[in-house]
C-alpha positions in Angstrom: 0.0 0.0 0.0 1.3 3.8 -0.8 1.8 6.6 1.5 -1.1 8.3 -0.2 -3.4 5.5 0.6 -3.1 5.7 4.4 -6.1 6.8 6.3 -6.1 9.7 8.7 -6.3 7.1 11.7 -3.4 5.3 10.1 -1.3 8.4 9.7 -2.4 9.5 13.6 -1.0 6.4 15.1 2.0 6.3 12.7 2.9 9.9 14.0 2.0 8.7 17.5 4.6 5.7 17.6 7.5 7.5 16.0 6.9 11.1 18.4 6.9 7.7 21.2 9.6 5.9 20.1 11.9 9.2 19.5 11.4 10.4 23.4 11.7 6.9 24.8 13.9 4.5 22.6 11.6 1.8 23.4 9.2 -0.5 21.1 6.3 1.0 21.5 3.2 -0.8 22.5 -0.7 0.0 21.6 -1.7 0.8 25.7 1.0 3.3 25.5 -0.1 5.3 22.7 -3.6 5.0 24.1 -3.1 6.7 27.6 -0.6 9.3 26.7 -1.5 10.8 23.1 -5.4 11.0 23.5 -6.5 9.3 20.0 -9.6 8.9 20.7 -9.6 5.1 20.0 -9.3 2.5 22.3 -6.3 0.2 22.7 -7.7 -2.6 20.4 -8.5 -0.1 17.7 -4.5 1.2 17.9 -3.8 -2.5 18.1 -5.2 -3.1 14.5 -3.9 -0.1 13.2 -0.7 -0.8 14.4 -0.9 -4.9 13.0 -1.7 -2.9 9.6 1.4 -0.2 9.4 3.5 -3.4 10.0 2.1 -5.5 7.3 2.8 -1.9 5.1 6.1 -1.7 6.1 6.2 1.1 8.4 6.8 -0.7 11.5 8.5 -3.8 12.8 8.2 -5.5 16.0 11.4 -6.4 17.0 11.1 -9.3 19.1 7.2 -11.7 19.3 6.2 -10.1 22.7 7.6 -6.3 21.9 5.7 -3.4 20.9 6.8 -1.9 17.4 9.6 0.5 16.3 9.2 2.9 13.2 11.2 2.1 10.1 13.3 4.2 7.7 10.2 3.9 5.6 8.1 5.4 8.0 10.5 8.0 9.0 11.0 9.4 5.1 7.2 9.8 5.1 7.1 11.4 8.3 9.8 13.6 7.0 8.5 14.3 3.7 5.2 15.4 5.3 6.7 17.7 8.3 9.1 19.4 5.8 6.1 20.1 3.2 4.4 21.5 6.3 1.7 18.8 6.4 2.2 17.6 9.9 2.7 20.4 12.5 6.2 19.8 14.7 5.3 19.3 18.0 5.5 22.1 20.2 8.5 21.1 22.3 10.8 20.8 19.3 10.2 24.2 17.7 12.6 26.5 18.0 12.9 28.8 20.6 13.3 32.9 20.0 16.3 32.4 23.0 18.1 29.6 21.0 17.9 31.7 18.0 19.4 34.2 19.8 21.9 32.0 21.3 23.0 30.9 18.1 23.1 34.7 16.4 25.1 35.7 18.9 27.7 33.1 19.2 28.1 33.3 15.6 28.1 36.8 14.8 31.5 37.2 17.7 33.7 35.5 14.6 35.6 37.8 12.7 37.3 34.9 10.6 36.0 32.4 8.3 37.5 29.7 10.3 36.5 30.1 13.4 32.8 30.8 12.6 32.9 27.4 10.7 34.2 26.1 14.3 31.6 27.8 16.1 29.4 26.4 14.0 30.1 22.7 14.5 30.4 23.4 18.1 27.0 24.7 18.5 25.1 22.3 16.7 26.6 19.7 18.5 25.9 21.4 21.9 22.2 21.8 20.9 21.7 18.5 19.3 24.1 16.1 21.1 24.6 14.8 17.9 28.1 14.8 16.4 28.3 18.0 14.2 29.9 18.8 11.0 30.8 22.0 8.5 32.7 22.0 5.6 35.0 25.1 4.5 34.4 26.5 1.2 36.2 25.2 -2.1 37.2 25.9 -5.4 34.8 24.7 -8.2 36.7 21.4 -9.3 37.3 21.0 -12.7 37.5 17.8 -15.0 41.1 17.4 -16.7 40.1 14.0 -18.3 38.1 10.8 -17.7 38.9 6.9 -18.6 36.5 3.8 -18.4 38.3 0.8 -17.4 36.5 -3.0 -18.1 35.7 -4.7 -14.7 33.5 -7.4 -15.5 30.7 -7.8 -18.3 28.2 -5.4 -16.3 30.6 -2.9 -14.5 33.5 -0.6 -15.7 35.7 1.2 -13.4 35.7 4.9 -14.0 38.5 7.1 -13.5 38.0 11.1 -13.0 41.2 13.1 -13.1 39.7 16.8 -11.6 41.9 19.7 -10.5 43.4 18.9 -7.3 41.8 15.4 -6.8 41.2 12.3 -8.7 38.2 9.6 -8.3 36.9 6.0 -8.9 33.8 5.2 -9.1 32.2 1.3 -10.4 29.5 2.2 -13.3 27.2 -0.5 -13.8 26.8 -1.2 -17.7 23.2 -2.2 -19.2 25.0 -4.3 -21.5 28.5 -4.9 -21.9 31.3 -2.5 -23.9 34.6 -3.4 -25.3 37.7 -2.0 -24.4 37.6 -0.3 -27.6 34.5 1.1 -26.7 35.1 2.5 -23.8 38.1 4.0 -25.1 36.1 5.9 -27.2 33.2 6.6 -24.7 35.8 7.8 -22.6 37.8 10.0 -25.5 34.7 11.7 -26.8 33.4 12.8 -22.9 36.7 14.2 -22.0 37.1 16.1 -25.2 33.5 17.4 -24.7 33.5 17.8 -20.8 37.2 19.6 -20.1 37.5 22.3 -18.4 33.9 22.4 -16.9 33.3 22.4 -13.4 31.6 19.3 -12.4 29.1 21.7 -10.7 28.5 22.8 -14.3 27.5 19.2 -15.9 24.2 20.1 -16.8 21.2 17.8 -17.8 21.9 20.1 -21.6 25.8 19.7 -21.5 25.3 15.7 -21.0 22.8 15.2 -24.0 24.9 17.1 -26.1 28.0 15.1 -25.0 25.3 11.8 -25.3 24.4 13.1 -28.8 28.2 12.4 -30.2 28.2 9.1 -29.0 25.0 6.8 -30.7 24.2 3.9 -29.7 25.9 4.1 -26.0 23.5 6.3 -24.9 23.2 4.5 -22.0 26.8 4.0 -20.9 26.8 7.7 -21.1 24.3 8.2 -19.3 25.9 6.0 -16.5 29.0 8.1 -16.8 27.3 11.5 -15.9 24.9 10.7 -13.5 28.1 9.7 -11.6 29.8 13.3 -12.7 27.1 15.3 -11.5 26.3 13.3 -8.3 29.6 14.8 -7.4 30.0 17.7 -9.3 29.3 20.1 -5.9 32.1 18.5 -4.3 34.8 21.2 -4.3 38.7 21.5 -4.3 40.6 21.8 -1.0 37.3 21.5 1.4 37.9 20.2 5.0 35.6 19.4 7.6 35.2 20.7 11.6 33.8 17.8 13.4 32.5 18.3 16.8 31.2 16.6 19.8 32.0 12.4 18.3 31.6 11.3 21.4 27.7 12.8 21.4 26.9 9.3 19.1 27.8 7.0 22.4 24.8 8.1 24.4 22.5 7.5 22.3 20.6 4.1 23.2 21.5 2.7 19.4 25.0 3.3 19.7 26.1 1.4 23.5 26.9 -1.0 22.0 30.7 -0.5 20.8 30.1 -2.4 17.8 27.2 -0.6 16.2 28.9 2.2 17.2 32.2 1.3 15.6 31.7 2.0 11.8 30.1 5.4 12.6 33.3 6.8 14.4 35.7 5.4 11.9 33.0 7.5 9.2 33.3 10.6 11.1 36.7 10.4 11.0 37.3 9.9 7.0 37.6 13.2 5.3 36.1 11.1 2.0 33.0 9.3 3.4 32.3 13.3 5.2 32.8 14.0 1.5 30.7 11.4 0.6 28.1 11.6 3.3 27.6 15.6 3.1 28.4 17.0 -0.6 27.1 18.1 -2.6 25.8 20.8 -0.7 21.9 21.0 -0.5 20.0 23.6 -2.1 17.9 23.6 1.5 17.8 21.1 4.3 18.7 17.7 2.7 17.4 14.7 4.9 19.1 11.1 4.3 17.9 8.6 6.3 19.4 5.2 7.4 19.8 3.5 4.0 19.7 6.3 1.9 23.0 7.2 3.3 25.7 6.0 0.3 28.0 4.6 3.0 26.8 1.1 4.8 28.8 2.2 7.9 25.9 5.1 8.1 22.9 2.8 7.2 22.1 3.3 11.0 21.8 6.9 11.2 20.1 10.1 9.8 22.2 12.8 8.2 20.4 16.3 8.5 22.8 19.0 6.5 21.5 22.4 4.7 24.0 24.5 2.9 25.5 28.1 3.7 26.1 30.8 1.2 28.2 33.3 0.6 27.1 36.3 -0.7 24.1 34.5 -2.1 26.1 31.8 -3.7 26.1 28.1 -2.1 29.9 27.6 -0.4 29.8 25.0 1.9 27.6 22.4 4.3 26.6 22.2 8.0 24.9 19.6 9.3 24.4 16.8 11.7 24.6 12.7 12.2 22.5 11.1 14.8 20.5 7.8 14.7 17.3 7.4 12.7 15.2 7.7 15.8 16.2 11.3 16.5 13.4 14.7 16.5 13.2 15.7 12.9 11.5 18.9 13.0 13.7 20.3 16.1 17.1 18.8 14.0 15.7 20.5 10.6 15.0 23.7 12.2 18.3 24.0 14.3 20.4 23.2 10.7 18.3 25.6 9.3 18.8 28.5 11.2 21.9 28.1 12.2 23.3 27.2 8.1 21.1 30.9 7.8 22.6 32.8 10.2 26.3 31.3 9.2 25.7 32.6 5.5 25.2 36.3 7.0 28.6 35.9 8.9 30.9 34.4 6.2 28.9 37.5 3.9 30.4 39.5 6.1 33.8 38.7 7.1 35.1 36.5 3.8 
């Protein structure tokens, strides 16, 4: 069944277990729901509804005799919904006109770049207890050349050469190439695509590249989605991470070796890379597997871009687990990747 066809009383108890599960960390069960969110049902009723999100996909009960836990499928809805401004936040995770002021004030003392970028990841992390992370700005990166090395019958290995960086990436083929034809794929793109910024890869420039090449329209295809999925990352960017140590208290993360992959992420400049750029147009949400690196499939990623006199320059943003309050975590990014974009106006 789709989102769309979820009835209002399904949609009420959906939000009812996740705003549960978020404040307690704890399978939630249907006497719970019943006593403390006033739905107007009784506990059977919620029972049902609750038997029927599971058999939809948007809860799982964890063990026979547990209540149920939201998934990432219920979250992206939930998401979706709050960030199109169809389901009110609750009132205790708005924002309040003191943290607002608390966060213009603490970034408007930095004079330099640098330390603001500091600040930034410092406050986030204080106000979430979530570890916290903003990127410094970058030069646009530009391609040199590309090559498309056979792998297998349905992957090739392609090679980006880019000022100041070079990158891999596997492109799955829809049927296989030749060497010789990738040669050419390869020669044909580069001689089209030099000297662009991969920022600059438009949906136009690839059709025109595509139209060179009959016949592989595909492959080429391939080849740029994987271009401008990371065209906005930018030359000489490095990361502030703050408060690492914020991912142990949460419930999810005791134990050391869930916990495990998401330190080594947050300390790998290229998963950061991978995780956070390109920079969003607006708050970008990436939940659990949506995340491109499996060491992340456990956690949310909330990260909104900042601007420097009006032009997108870098990221802020934070990394929690999936159960974590979406409209207080949006709002804080927000605001504070707003109010960094009037600083860096002001001092770069």
């Amino acid at each position: 069944m789709l989102a769309h066809e979820l009835d209002a009383r399904k949609h009420q108890i959906l939000w009812a277990v996740i705003q549960e599960y978020v404040a307690r960390a704890e399978p939630v069960a249907s006497e719970a729901l019943c006593h403390r969110y006033g739905l107007g049902v009784s506990a059977a009723t919620i029972r049902l509804g609750m038997h029927a999100l599971t058999e939809m996909g948007y809860l799982y009960q964890p063990h026979t005799s547990a209540g149920r836990v939201p998934t990432d499928r219920a979250y992206r809805l939930y998401v979706d919904r709050l960030m199109a401004g169809q389901v009110p936040p609750p009132e205790d995770h708005r924002l309040t006109p003191a943290e607002r002021e608390r966060i213009r004030r603490r970034m408007q003392a930095k004079d330099h770049a640098e330390d603001a970028l500091e600040e930034a990841a410092h406050t986030l992390a204080a106000l979430t207890d979530y570890p916290s992370v903003a990127s410094t700005p970058g030069g646009p990166r530009r391609l040199r050349h590309l090559h498309l090395i056979p792998l297998a019958d349905d992957r090739a290995l392609l090679v980006v050469v880019a000022e100041g960086a070079s990158e891999q990436r596997v492109v799955r083929l829809q049927r296989p190439a030749t060497e010789e034809e990738l040669r050419q794929v390869s020669q044909v793109l580069t001689r089209a695509l030099r000297g662009l910024p991969l920022s600059e890869i438009t949906e136009a420039v690839a059709q025109q590249a595509a139209a060179a090449l009959p016949g592989r329209q595909e492959l080429v295809n391939a080849v740029l989605a994987q271009l401008r999925r990371h065209g906005g990352v930018r030359a000489g960017v490095r990361f502030f991470v703050d408060g690492v140590s914020n991912i142990l208290k949460q419930p999810e993360f005791q134990d050391v070796h869930r916990a495990r992959p998401v330190l080594a992420a947050l300390d790998r400049e290229e998963t950061l890379r991978d995780v956070l750029l390109p920079a969003p147009c607006d708050v970008h949400v990436r939940i659990g597997r949506e995340n491109p690196v499996d060491g992340m499939w456990g956690c949310s990623v909330v990260a909104a871009a900042y601007r420097v006199r009006g032009r997108p320059a870098g990221v802020v943003g934070v990394v929690g687990p999936t159960r974590m309050p979406y409209a207080r975590t949006i709002a804080l990014v927000r605001y504070l990747a707003q109010t960094l974009s009037h600083t860096l106006s002001r001092t770069v």
